[in-house]
KEKE-3310 file (N, C-alpha, C; in steps of 0.2 Angstrom, whole numbers, plus 5000, padded with zeros to 4 digits):
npx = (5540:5537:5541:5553:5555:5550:5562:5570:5569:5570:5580:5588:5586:5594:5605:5611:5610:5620:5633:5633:5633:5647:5658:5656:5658:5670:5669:5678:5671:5657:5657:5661:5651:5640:5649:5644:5629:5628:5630:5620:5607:5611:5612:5598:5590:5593:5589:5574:5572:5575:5567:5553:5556:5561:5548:5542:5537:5543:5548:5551:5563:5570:5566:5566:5561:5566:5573:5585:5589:5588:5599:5611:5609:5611:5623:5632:5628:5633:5646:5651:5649:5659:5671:5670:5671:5684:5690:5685:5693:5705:5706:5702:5714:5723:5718:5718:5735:5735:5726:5712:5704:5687:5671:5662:5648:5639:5642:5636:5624:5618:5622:5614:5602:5603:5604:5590:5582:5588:5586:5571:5572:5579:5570:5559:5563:5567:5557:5557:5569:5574:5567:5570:5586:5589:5582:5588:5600:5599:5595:5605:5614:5608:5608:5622:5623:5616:5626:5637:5632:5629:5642:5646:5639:5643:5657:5657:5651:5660:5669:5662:5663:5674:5684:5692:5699:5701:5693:5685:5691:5692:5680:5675:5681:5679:5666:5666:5672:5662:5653:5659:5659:5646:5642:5654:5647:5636:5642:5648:5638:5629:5637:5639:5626:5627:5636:5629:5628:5627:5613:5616:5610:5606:5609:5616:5619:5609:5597:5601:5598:5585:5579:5584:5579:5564:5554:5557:5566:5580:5593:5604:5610:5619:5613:5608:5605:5602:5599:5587:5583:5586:5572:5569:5572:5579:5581:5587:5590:5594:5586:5586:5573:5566:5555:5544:5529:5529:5532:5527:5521:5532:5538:5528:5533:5544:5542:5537:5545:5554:5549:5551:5563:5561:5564:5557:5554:5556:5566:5565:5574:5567:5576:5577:5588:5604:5611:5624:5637:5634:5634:5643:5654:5647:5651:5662)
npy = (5472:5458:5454:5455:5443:5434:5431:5430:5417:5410:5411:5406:5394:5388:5390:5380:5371:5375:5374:5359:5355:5362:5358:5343:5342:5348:5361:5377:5387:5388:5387:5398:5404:5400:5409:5420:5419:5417:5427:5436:5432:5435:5449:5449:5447:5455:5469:5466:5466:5481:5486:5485:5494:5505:5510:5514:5526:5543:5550:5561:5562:5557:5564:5564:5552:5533:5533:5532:5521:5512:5518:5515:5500:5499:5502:5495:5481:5483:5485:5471:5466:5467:5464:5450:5448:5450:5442:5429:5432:5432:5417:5410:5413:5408:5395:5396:5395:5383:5373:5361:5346:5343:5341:5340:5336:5339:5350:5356:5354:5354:5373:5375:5375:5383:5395:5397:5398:5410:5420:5419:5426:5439:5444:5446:5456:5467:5475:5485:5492:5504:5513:5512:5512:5501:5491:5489:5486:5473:5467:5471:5459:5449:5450:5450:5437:5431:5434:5427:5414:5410:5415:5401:5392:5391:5389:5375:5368:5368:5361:5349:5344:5348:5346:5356:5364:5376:5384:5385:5394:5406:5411:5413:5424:5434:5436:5440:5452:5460:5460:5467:5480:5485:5484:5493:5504:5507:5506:5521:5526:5528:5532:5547:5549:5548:5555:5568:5574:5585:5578:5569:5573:5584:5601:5611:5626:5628:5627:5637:5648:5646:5651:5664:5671:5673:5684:5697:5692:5697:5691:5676:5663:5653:5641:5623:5608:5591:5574:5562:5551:5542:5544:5556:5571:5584:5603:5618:5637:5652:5668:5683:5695:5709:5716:5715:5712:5704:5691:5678:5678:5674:5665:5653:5654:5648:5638:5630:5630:5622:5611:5607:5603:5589:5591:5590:5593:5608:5622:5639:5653:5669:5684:5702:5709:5706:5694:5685:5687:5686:5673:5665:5660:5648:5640:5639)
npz = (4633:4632:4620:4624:4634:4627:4620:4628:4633:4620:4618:4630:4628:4618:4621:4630:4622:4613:4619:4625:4611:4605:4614:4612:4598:4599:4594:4592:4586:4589:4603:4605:4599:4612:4619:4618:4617:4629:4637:4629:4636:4649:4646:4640:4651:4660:4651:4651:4663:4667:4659:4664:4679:4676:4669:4683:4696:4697:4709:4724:4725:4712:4701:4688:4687:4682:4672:4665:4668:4658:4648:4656:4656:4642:4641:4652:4643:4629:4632:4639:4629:4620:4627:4629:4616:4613:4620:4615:4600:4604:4608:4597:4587:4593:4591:4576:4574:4578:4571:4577:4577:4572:4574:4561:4557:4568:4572:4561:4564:4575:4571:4563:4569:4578:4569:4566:4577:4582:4572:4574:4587:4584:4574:4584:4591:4585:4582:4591:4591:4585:4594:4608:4618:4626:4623:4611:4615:4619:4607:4598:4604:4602:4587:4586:4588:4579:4567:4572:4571:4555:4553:4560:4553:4538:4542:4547:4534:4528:4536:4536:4525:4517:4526:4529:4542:4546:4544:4556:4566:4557:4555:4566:4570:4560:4559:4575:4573:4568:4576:4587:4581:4582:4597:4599:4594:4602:4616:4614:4611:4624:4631:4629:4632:4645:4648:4647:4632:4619:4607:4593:4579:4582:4579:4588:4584:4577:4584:4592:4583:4579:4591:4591:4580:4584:4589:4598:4607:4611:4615:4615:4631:4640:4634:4632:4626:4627:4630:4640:4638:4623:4618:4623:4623:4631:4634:4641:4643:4642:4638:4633:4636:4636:4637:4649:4646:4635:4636:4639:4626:4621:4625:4622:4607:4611:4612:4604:4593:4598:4594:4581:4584:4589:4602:4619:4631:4639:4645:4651:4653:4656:4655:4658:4658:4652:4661:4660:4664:4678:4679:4674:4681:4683:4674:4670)
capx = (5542:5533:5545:5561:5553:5552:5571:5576:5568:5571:5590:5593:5588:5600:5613:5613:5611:5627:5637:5633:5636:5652:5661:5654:5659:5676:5671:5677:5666:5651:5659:5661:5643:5641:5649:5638:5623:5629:5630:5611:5604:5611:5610:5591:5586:5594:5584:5568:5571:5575:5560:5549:5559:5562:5543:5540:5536:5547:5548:5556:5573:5572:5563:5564:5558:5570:5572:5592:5593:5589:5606:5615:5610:5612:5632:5634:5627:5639:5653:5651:5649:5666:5673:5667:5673:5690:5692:5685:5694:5711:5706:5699:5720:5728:5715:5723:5740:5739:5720:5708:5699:5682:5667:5659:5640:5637:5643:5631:5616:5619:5623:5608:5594:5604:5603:5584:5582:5590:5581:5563:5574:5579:5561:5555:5566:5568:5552:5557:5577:5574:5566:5571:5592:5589:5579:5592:5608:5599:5595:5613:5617:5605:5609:5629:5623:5614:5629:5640:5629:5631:5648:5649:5635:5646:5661:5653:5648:5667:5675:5661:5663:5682:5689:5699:5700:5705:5689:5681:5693:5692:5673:5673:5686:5675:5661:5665:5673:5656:5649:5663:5657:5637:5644:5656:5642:5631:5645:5648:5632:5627:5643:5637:5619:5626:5638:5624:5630:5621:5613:5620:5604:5602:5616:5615:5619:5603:5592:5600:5598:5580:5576:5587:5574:5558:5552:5556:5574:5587:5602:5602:5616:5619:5612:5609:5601:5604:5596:5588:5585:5584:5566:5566:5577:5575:5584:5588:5593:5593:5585:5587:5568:5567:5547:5539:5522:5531:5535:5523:5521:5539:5538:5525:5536:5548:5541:5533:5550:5560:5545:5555:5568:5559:5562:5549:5555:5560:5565:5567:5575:5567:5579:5575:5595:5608:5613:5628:5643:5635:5633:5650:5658:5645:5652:5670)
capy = (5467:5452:5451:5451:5438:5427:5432:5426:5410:5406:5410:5403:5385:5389:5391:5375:5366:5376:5372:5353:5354:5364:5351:5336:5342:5353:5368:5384:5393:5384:5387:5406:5407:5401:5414:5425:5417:5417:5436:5436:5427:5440:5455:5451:5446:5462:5470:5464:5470:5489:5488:5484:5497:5511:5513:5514:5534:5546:5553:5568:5561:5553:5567:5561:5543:5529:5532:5532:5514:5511:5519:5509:5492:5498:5502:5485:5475:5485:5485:5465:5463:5471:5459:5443:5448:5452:5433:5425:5435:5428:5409:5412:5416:5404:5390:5397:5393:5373:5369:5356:5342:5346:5334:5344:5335:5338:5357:5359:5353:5365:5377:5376:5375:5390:5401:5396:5402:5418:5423:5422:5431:5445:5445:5448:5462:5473:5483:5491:5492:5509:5516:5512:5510:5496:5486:5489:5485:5466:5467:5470:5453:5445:5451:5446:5430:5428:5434:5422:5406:5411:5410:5395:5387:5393:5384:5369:5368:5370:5358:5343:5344:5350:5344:5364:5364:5383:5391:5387:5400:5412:5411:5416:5428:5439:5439:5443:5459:5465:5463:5473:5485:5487:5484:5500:5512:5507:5512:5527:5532:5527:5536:5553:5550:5546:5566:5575:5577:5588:5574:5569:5574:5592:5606:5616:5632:5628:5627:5643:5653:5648:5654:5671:5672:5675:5691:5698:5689:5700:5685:5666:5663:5646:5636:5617:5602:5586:5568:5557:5544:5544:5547:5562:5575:5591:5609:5626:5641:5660:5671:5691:5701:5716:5718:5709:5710:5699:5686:5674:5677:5672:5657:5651:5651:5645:5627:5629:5629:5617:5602:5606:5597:5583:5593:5590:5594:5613:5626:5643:5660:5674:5691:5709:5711:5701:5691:5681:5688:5682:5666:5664:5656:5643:5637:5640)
capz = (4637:4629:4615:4628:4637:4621:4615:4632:4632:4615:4619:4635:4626:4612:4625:4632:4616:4610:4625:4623:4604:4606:4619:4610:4593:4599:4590:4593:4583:4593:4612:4604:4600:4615:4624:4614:4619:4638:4637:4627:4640:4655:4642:4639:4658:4661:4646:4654:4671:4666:4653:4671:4681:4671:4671:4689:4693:4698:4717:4727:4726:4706:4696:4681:4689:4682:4664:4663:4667:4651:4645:4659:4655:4636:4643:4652:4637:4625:4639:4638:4622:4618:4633:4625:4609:4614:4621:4608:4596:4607:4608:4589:4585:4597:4586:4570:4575:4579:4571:4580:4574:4573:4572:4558:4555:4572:4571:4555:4563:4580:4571:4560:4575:4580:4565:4567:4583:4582:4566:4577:4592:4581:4571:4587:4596:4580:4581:4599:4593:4584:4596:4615:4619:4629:4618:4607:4618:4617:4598:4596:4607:4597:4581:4585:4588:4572:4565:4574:4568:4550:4551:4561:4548:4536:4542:4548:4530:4524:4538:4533:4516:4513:4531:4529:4549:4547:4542:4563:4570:4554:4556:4575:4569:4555:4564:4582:4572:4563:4581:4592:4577:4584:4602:4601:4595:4608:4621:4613:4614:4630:4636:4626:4635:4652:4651:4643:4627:4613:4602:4587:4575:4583:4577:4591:4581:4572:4589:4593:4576:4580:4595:4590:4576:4589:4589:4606:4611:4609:4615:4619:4631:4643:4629:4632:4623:4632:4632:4644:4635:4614:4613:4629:4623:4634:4633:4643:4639:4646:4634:4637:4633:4638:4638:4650:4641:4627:4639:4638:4619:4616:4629:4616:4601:4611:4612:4597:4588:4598:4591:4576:4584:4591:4609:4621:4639:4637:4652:4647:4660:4654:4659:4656:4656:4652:4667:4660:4668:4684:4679:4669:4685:4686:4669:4669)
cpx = (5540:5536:5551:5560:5554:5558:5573:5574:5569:5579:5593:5592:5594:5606:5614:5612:5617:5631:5638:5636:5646:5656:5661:5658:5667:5677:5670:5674:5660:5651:5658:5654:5642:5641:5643:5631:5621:5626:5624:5607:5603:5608:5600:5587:5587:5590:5577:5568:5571:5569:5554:5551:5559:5555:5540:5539:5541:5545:5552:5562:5574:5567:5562:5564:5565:5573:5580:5593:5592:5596:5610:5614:5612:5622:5633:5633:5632:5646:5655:5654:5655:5672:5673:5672:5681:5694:5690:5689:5704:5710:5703:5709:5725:5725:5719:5731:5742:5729:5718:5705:5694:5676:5661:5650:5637:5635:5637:5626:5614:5618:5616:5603:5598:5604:5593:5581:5583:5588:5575:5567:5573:5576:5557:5556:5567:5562:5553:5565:5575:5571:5568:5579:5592:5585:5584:5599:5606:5597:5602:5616:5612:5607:5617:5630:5621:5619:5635:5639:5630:5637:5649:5644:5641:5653:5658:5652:5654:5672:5671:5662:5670:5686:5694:5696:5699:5697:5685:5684:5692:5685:5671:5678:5682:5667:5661:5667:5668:5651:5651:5660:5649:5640:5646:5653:5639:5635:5646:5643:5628:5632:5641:5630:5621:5630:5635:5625:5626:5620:5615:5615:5603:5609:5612:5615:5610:5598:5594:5599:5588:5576:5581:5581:5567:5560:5551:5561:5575:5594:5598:5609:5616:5615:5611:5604:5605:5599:5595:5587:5584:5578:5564:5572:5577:5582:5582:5591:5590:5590:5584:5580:5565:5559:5545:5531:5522:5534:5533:5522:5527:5540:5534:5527:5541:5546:5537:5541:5555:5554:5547:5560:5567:5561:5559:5549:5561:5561:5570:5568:5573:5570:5578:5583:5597:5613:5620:5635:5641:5636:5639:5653:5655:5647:5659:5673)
cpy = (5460:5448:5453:5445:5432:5427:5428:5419:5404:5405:5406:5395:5383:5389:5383:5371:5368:5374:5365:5354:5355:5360:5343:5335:5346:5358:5374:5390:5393:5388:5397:5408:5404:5404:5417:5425:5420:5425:5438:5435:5433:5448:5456:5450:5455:5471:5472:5466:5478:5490:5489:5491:5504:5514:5515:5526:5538:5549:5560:5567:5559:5559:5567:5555:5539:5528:5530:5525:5513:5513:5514:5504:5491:5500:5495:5481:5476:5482:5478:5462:5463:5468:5450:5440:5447:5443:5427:5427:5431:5419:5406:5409:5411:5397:5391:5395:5384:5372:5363:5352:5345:5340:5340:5342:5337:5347:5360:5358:5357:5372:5380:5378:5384:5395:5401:5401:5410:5424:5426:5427:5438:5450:5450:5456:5468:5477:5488:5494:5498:5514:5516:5508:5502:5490:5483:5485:5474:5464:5467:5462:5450:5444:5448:5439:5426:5430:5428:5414:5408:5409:5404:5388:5386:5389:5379:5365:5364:5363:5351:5342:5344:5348:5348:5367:5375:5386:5389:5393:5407:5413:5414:5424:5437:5441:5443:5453:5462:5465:5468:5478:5491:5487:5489:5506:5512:5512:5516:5531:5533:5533:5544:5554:5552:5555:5568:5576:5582:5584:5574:5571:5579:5597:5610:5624:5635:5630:5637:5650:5653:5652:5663:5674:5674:5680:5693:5699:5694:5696:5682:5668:5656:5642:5629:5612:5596:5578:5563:5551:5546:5546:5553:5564:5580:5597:5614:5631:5649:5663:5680:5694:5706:5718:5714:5706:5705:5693:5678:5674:5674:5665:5652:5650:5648:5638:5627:5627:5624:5611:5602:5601:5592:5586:5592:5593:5601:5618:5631:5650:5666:5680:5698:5712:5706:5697:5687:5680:5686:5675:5662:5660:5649:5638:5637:5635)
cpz = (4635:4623:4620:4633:4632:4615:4619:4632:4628:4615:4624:4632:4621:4617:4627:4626:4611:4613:4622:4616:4601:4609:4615:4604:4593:4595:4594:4592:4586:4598:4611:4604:4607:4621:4625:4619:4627:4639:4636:4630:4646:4652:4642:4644:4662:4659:4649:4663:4670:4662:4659:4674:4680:4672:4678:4690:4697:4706:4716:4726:4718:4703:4690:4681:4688:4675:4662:4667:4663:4648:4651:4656:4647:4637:4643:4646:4632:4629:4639:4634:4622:4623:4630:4621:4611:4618:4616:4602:4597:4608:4599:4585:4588:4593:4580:4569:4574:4580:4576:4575:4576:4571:4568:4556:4561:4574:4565:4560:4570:4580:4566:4563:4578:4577:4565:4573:4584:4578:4568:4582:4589:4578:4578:4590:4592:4580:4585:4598:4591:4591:4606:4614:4622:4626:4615:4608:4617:4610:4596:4598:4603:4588:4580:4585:4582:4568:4563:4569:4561:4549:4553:4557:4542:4534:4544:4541:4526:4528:4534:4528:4513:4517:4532:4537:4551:4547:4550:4563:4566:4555:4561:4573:4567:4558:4571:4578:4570:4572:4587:4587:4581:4590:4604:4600:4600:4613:4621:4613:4619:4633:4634:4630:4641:4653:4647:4638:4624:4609:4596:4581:4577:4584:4582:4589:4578:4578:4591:4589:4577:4586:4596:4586:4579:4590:4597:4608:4606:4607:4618:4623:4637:4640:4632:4631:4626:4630:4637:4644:4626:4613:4621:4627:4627:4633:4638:4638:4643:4640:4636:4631:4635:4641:4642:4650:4636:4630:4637:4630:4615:4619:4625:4611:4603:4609:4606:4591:4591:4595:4586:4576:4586:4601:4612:4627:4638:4643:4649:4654:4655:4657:4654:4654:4655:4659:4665:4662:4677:4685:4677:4675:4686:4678:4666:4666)
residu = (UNK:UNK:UNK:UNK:UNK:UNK:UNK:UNK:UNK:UNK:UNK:UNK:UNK:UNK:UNK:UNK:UNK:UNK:UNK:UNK:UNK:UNK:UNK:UNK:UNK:UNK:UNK:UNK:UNK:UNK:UNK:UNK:UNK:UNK:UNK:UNK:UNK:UNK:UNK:UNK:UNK:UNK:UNK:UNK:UNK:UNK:UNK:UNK:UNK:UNK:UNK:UNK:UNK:UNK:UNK:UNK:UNK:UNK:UNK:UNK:UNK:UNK:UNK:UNK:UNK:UNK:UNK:UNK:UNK:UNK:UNK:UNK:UNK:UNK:UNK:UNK:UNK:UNK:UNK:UNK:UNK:UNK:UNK:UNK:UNK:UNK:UNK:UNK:UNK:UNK:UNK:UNK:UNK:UNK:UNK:UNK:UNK:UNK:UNK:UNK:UNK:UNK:UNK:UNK:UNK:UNK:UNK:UNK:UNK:UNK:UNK:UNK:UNK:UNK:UNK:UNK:UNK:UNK:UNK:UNK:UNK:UNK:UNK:UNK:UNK:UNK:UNK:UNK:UNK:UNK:UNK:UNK:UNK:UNK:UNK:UNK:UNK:UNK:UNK:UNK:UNK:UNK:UNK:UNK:UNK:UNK:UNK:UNK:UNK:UNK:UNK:UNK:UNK:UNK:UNK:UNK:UNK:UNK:UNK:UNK:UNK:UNK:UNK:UNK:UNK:UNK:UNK:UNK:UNK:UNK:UNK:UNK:UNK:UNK:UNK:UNK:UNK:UNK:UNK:UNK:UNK:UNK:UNK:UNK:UNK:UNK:UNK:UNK:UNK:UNK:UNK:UNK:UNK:UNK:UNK:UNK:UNK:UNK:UNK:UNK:UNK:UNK:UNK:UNK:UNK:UNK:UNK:UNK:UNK:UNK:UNK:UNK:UNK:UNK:UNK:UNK:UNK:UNK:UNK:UNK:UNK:UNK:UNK:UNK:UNK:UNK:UNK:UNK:UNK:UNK:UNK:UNK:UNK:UNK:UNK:UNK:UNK:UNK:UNK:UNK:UNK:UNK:UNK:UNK:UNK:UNK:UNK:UNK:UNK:UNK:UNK:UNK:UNK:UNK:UNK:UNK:UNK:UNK:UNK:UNK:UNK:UNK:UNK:UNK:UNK:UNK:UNK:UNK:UNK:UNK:UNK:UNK:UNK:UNK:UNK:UNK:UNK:UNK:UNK:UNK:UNK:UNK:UNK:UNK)
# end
């Protein structure tokens, strides 16, 4: 929380001094980061509110407390982002057509303070992006942004120096692309979190080859690995053992062998028969 607090700070002053510069100096590569910025600003208030939230504990009605805000806020800030882009990528195109004058010393020295800026922002936000979605979803906005200001140092560089008007809009151009890039995983994996999917790091076949292999089970059969957030995966599964002396010694390798897979939250049916013609309608 401590380092989204000093992304958002250091972003929202970068926004109004893009704004101003952008207007002042008529650059569309500015007004673009800008956007950007705009969306970093709500993306990382957003961020810091679920980061709060999320922790709070869990009741009778939330049983697993609050933790799937996290992939929410990490949708919306994707969901955005990929909104943003999709306008600047069209005011980028309509630039291209009947260039602008651009007041290029002014766009350099903007775009400079804002490549500064965004370098501490995303110094900051990079140690938690690995591990929590929603840290991530504003690590991504930040990082598009520090992509952004390259380009528009970039051209800035190219209009004061060569007056080749063209290289704002291609600037807003090549970059909004490499961040609709990071943007569209996010929502794909937020959307995979949000229906349940089977994580992309755990071959389901593998999980159940293992728990075939415990001495006991006979069959595995309604299978399911799932995530509730990236670092809480949890799994079911019906197991048919016939003994129920060997119940509890096979419930023990159970979990013993899903920490292989980074499992942690594991719920296991033990059946003396095979139940799954009953259940076969609840999964049709």
């Amino acid at each position: 929380m401590r380092s989204l607090r000093i992304a958002l700070v250091l972003t929202a002053a970068l926004l109004v001094l893009e704004v101003v510069g952008g207007v002042l100096s008529n650059s569309i590569a500015l007004l673009a980061d800008a956007g950007h910025m705009l969306t970093d600003v709500a993306a990382l208030a957003l961020a810091l509110f679920v980061a709060w939230y999320s922790k709070q504990p869990e009741t009778p009605t939330k049983t697993f407390g609050y933790l799937r805000w996290e992939i929410l806020a990490a949708f919306v800030n994707g969901a955005t982002l990929l909104l943003i882009s999709a306008w600047i990528l069209w005011t980028a195109i309509v630039r291209l057509r009947a260039p602008e004058a651009v007041a290029g010393g002014l766009m350099l020295s903007v775009a400079a303070a804002g490549l500064l800026v965004n370098l501490v922002a995303a110094r900051v936000l990079v140690g938690g992006s690995n591990r929590n979605m929603n840290t991530r979803g504003a690590y991504l906005h930040v990082l598009g942004d520090l992509l952004a200001t390259i380009g528009t140092l970039a051209a800035a560089v190219a209009i004061r120096y060569t007056g080749w008007l063209m290289a704002d809009p291609i600037a807003s151009i090549l970059t909004t692309v490499l961040i609709m890039n990071g943007a569209w995983r996010l929502v794909r994996e937020s959307v995979d979190i949000l229906l349940e999917s089977t994580p992309a790091h755990i071959p389901l076949p593998a999980v159940r080859g293992q728990l075939e292999a415990i001495p006991g089970i006979e069959s595995v059969h309604d299978l399911h690995v799932w995530a509730v957030t990236p670092a809480f995966v949890a799994m079911s599964a019906h197991c048919v053992v016939r003994r129920p002396e060997r119940h509890q010694h096979v419930l023990g390798h159970v979990h013993d062998a899903m920490q292989l897979f980074g499992i942690q939250h594991v719920t296991i049916q033990l059946e003396r028969e095979d139940m799954q013609d009953r259940e076969r309608h609840l999964h049709a």
